[in-house]
N, CA, C and O atoms as CSV, one atom per row, in Angstrom:
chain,resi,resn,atom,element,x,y,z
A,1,UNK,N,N,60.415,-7.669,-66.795
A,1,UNK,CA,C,61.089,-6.403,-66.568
A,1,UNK,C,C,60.434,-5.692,-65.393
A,1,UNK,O,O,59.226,-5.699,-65.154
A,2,UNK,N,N,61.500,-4.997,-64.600
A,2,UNK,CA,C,60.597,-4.848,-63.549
A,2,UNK,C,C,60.461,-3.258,-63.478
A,2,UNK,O,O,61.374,-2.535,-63.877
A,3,UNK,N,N,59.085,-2.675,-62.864
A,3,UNK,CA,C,58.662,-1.419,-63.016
A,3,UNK,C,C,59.640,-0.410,-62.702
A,3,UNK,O,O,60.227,-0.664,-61.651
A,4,UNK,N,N,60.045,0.758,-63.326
A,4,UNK,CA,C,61.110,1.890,-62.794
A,4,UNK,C,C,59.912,2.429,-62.813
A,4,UNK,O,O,58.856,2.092,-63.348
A,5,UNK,N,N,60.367,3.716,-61.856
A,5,UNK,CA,C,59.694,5.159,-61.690
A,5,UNK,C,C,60.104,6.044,-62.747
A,5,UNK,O,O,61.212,5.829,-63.239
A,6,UNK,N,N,59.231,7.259,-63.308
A,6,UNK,CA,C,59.234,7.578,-64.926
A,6,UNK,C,C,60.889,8.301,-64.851
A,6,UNK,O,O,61.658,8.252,-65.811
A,7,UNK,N,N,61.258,9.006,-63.423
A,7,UNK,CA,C,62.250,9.686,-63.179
A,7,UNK,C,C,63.609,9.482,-63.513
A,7,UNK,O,O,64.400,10.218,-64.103
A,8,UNK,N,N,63.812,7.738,-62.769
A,8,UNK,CA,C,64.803,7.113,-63.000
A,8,UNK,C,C,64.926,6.603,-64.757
A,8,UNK,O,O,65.955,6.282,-65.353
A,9,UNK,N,N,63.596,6.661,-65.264
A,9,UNK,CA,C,63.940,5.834,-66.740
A,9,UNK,C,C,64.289,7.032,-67.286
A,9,UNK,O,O,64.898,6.990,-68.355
A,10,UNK,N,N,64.031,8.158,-66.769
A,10,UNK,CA,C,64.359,9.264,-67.777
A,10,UNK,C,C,65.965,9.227,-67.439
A,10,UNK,O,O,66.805,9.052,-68.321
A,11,UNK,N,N,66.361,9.456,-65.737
A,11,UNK,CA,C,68.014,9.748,-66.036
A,11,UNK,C,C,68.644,8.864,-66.758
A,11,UNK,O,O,69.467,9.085,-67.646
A,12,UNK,N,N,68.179,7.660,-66.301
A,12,UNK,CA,C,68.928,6.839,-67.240
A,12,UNK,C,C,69.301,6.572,-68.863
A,12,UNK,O,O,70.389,6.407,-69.415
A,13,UNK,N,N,67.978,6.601,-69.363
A,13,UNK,CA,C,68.486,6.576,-70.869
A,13,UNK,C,C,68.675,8.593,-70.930
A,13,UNK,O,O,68.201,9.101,-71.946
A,14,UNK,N,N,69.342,9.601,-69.861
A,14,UNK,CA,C,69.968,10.458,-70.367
A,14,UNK,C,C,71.555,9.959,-69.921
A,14,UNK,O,O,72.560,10.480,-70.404
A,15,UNK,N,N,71.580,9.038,-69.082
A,15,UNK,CA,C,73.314,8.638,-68.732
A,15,UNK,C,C,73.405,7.777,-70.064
A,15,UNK,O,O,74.467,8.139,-70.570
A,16,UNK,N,N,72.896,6.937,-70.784
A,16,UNK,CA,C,72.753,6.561,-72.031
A,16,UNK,C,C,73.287,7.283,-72.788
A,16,UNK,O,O,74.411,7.013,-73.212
A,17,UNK,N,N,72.659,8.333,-73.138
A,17,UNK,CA,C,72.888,9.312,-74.016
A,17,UNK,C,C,74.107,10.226,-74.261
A,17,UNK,O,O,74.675,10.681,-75.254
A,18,UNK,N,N,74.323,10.323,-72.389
A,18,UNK,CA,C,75.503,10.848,-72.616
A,18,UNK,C,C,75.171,12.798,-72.669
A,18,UNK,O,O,75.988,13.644,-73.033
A,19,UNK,N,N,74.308,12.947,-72.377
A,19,UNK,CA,C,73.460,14.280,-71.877
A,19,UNK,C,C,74.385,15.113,-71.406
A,19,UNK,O,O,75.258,14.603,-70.704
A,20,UNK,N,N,74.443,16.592,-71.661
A,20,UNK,CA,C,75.276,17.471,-71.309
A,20,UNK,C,C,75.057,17.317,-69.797
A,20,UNK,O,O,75.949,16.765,-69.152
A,21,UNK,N,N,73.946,17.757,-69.169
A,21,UNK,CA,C,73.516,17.969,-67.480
A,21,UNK,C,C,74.440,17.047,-66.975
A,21,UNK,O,O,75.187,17.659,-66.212
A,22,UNK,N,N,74.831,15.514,-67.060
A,22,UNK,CA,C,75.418,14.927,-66.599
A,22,UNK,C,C,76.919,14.763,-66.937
A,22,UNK,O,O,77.546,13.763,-66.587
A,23,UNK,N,N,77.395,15.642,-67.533
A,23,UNK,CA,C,78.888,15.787,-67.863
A,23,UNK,C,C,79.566,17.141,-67.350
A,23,UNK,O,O,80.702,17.554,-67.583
A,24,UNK,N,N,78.531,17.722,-66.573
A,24,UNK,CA,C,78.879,19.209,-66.324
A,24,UNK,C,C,79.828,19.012,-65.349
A,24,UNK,O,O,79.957,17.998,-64.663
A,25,UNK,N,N,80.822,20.521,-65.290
A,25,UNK,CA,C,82.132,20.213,-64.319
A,25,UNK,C,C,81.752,20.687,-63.125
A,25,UNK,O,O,82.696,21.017,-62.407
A,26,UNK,N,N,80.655,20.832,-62.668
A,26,UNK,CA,C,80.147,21.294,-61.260
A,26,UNK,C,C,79.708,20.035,-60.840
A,26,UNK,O,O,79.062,19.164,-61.422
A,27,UNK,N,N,80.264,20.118,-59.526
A,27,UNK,CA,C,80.417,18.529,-58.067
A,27,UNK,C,C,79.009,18.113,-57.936
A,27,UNK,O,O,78.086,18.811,-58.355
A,28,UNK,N,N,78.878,17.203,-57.472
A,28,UNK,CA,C,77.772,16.527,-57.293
A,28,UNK,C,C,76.801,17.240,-56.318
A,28,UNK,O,O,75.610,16.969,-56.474
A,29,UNK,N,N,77.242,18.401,-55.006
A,29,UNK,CA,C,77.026,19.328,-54.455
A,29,UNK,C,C,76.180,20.182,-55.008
A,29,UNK,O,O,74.982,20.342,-54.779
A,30,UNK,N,N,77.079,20.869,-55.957
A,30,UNK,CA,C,77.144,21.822,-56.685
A,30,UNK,C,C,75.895,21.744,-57.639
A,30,UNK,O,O,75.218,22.733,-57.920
A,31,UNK,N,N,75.668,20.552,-58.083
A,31,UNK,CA,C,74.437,20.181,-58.709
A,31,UNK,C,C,72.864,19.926,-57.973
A,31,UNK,O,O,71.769,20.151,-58.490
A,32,UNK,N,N,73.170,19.352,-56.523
A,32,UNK,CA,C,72.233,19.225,-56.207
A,32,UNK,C,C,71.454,20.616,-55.510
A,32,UNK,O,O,70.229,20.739,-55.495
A,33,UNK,N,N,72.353,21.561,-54.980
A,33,UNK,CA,C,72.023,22.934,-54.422
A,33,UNK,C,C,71.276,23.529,-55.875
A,33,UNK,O,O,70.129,23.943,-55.709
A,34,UNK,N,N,71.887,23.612,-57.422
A,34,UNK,CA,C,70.768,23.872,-58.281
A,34,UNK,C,C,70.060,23.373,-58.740
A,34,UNK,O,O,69.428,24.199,-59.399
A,35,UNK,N,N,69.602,22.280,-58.887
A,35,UNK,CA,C,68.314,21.801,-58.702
A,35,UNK,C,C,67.224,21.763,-57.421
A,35,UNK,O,O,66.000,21.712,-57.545
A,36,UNK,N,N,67.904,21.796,-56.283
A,36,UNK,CA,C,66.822,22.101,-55.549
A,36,UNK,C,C,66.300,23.448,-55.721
A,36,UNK,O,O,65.107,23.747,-55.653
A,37,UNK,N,N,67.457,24.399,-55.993
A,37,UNK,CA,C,66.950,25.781,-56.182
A,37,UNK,C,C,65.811,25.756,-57.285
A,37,UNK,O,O,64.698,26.206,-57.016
A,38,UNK,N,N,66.101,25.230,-58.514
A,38,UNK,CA,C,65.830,24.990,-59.418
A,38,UNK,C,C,63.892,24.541,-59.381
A,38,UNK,O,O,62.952,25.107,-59.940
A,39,UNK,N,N,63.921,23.333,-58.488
A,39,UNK,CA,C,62.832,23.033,-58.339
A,39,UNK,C,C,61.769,23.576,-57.712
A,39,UNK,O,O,60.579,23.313,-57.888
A,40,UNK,N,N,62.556,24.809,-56.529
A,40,UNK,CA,C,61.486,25.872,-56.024
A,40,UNK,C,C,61.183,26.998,-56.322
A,40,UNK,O,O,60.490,27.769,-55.658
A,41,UNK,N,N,61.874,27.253,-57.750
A,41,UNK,CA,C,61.710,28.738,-58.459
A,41,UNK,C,C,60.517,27.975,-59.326
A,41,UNK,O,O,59.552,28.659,-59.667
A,42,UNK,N,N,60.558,26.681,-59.661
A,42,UNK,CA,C,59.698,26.018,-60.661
A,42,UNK,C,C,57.914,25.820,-60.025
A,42,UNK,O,O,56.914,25.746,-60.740
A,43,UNK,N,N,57.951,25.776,-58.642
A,43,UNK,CA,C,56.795,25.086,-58.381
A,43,UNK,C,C,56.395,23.799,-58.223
A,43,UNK,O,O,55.294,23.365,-57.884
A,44,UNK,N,N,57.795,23.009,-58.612
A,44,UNK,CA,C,57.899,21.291,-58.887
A,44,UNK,C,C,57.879,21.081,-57.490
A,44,UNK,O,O,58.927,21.467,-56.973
A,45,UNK,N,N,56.807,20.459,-56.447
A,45,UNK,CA,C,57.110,20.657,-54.826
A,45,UNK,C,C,57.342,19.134,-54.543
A,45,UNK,O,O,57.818,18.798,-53.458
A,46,UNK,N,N,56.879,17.816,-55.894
A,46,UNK,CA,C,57.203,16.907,-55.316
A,46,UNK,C,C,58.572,16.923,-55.867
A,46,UNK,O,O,59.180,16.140,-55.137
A,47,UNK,N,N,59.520,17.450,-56.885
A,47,UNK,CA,C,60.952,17.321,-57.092
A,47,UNK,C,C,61.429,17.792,-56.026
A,47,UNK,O,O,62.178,17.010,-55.440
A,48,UNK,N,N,61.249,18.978,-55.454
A,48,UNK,CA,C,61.435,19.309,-54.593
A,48,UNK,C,C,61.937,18.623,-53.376
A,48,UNK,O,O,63.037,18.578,-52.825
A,49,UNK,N,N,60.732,18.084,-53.129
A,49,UNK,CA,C,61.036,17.278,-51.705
A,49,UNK,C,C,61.744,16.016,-52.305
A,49,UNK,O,O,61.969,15.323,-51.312
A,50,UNK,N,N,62.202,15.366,-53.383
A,50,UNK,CA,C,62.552,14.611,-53.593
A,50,UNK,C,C,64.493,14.784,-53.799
A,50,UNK,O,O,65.305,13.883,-53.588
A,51,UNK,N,N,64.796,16.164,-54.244
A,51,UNK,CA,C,65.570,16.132,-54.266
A,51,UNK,C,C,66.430,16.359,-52.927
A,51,UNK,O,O,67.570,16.076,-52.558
A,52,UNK,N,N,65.031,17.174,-52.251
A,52,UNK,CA,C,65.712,18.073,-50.369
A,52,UNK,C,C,66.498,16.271,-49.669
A,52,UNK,O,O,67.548,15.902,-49.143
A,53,UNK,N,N,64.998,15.560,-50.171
A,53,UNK,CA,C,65.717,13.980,-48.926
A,53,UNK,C,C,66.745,13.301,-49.537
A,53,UNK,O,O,67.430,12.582,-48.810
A,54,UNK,N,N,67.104,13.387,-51.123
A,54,UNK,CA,C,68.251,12.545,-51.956
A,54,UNK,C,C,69.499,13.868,-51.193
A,54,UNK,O,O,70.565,13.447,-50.746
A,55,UNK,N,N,69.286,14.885,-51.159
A,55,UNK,CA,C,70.650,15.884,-50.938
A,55,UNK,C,C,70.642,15.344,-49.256
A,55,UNK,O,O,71.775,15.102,-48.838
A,56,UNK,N,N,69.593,15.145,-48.325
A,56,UNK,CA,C,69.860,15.081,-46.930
A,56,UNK,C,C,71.189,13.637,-46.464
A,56,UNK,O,O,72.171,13.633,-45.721
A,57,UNK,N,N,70.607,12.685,-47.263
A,57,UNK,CA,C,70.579,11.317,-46.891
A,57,UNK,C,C,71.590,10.600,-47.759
A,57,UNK,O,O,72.297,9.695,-47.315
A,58,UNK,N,N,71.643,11.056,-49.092
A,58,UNK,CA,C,72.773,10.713,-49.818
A,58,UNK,C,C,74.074,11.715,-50.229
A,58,UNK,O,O,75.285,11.526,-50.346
A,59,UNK,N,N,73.391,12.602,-50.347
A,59,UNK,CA,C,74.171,14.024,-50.926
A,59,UNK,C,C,75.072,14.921,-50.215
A,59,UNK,O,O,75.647,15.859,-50.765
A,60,UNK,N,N,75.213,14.547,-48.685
A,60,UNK,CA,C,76.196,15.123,-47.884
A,60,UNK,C,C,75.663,16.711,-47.660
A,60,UNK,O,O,76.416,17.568,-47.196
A,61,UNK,N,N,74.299,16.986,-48.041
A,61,UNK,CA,C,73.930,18.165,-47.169
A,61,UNK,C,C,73.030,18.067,-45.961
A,61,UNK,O,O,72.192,17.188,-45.763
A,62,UNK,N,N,73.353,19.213,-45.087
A,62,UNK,CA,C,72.800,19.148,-44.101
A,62,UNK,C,C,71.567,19.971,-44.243
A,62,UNK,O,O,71.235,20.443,-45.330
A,63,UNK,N,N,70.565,20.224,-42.621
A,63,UNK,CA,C,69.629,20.811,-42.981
A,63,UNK,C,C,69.927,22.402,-42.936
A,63,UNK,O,O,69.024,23.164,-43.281
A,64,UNK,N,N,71.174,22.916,-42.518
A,64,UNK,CA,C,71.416,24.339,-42.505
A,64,UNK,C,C,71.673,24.550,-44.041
A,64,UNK,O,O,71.293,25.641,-44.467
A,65,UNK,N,N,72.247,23.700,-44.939
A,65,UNK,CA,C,72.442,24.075,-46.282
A,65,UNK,C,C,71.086,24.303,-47.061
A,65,UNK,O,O,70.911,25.086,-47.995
A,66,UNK,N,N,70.366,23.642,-46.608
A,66,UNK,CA,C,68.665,23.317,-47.640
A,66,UNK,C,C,68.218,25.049,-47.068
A,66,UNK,O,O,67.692,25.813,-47.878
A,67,UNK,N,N,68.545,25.573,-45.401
A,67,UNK,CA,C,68.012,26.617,-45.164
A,67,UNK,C,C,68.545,27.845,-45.974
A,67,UNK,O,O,67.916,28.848,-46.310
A,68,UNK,N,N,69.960,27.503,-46.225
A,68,UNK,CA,C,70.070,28.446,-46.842
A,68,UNK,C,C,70.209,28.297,-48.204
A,68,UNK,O,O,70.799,29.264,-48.687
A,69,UNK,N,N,69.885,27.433,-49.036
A,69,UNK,CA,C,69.141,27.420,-50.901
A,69,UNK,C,C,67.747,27.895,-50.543
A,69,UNK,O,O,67.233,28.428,-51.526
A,70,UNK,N,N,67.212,27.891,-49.826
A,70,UNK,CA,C,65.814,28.543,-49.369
A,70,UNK,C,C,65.402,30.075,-49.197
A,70,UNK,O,O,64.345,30.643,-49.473
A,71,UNK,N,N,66.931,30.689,-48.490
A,71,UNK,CA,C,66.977,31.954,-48.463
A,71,UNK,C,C,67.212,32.531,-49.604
A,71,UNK,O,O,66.578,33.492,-50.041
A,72,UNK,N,N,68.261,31.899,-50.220
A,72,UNK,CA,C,68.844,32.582,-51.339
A,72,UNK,C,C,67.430,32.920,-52.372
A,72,UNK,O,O,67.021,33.937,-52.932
A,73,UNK,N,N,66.920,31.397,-52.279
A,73,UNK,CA,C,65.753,31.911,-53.439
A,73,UNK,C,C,64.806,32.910,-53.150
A,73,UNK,O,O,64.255,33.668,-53.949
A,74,UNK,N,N,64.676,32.841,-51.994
A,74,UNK,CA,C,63.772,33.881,-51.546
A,74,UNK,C,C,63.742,35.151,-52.121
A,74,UNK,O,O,62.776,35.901,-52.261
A,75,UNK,N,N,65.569,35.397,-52.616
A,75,UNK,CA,C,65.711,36.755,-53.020
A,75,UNK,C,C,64.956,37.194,-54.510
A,75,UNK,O,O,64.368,38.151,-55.013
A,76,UNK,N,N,65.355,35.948,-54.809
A,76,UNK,CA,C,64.607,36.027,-56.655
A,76,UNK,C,C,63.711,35.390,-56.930
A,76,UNK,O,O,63.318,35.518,-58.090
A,77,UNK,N,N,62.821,34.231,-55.856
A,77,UNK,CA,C,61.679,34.168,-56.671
A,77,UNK,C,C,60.730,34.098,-55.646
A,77,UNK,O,O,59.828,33.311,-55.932
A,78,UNK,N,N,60.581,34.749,-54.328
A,78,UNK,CA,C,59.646,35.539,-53.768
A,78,UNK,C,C,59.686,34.748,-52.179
A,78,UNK,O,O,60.261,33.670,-52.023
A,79,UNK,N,N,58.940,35.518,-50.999
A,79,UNK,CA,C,59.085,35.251,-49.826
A,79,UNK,C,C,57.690,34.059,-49.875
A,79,UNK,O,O,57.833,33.125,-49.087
A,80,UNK,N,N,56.617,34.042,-50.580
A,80,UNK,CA,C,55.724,32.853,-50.729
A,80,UNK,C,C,56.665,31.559,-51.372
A,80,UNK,O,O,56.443,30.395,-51.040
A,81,UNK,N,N,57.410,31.822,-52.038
A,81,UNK,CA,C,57.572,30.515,-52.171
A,81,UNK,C,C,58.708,29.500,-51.503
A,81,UNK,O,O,58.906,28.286,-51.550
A,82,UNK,N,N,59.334,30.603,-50.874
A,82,UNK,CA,C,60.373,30.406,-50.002
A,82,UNK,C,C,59.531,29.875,-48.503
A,82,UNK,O,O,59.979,28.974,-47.793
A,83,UNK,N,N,58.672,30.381,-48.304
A,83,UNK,CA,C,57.574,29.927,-46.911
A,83,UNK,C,C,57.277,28.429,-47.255
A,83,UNK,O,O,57.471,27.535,-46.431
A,84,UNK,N,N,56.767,28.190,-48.590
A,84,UNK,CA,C,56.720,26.743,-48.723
A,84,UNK,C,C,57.374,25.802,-49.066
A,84,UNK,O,O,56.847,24.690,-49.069
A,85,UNK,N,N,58.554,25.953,-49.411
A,85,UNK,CA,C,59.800,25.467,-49.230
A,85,UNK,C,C,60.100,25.139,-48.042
A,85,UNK,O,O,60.593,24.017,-47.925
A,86,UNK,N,N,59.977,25.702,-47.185
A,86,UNK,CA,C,60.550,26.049,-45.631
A,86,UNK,C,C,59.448,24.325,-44.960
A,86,UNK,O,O,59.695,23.281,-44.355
A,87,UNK,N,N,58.188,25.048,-45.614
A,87,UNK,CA,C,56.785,24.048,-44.799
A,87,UNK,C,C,57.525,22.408,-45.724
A,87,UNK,O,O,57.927,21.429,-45.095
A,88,UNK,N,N,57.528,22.477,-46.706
A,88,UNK,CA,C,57.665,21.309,-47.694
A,88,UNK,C,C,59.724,20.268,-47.146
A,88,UNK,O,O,59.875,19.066,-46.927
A,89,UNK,N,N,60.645,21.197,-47.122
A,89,UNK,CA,C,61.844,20.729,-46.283
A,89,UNK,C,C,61.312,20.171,-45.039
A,89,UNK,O,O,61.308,18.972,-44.758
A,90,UNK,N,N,60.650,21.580,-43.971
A,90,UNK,CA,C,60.876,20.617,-42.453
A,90,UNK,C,C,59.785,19.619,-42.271
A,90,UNK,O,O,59.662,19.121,-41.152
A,91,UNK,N,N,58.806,19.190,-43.430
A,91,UNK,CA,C,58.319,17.835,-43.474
A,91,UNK,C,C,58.944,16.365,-43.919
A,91,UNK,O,O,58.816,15.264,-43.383
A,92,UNK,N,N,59.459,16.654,-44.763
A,92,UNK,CA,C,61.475,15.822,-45.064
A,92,UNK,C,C,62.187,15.594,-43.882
A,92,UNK,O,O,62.724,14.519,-43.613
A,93,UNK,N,N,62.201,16.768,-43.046
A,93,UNK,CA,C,63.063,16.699,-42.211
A,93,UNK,C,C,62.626,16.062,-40.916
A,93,UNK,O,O,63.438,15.453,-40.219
A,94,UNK,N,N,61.147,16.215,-40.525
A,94,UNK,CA,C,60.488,15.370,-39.265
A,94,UNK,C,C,60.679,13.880,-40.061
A,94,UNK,O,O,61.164,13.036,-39.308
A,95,UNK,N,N,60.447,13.478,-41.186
A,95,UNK,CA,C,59.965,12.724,-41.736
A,95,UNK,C,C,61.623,11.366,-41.340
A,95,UNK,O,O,61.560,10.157,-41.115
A,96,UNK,N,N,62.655,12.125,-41.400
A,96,UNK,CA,C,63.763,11.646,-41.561
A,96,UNK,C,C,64.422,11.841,-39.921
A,96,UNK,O,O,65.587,11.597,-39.605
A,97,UNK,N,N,63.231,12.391,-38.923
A,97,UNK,CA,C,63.831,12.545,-37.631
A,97,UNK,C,C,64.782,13.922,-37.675
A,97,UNK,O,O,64.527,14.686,-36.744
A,98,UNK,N,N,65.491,14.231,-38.291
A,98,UNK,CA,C,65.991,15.535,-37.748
A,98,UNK,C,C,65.775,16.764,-38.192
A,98,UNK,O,O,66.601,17.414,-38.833
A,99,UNK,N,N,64.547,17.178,-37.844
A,99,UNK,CA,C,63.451,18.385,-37.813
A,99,UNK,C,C,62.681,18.571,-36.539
A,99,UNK,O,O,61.839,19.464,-36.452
């Protein structure tokens, strides 16, 4: 059997399951803009960047959209954590060439 990452074994036996999160009627978009939000109100900085490069590269957002889930949070969960958001994206974004 070959090694998964703990992330993927978790979505999976929740697509298994049949998990509300993954039946919700909000777009695949729509999901990934709250969880990234999600992950920088949390402090989670490697979900974070994990979800910024899955939304860049698979997810059909660009980097003006990540700027602005960045602003928005800014409003409610502070201008520090929105600064490292900002530092933690445009390292994703050199990382992937367009930064």
């Amino acid at each position: 059997m070959r090694h998964e990452p703990a992330h993927r074994r978790v979505a999976a036996e929740a697509r298994r399951q049949g998990m509300a999160f993954l039946s919700t009627p909000f777009d695949e978009r729509t999901r990934r803009v709250l969880v990234i939000g999600t992950m920088l109100a949390l402090d989670k900085w490697a979900e974070f960047r994990m979800h910024v490069r899955a939304a860049l590269t698979e997810g059909g957002l660009t980097p003006d959209d990540i700027r602005e889930i960045i602003l928005q949070q800014a409003i409610y969960c502070g201008v520090p954590a929105a600064n490292h958001a900002f530092k933690e994206a445009g390292e994703i974004l050199a990382e992937l060439g367009r930064g």
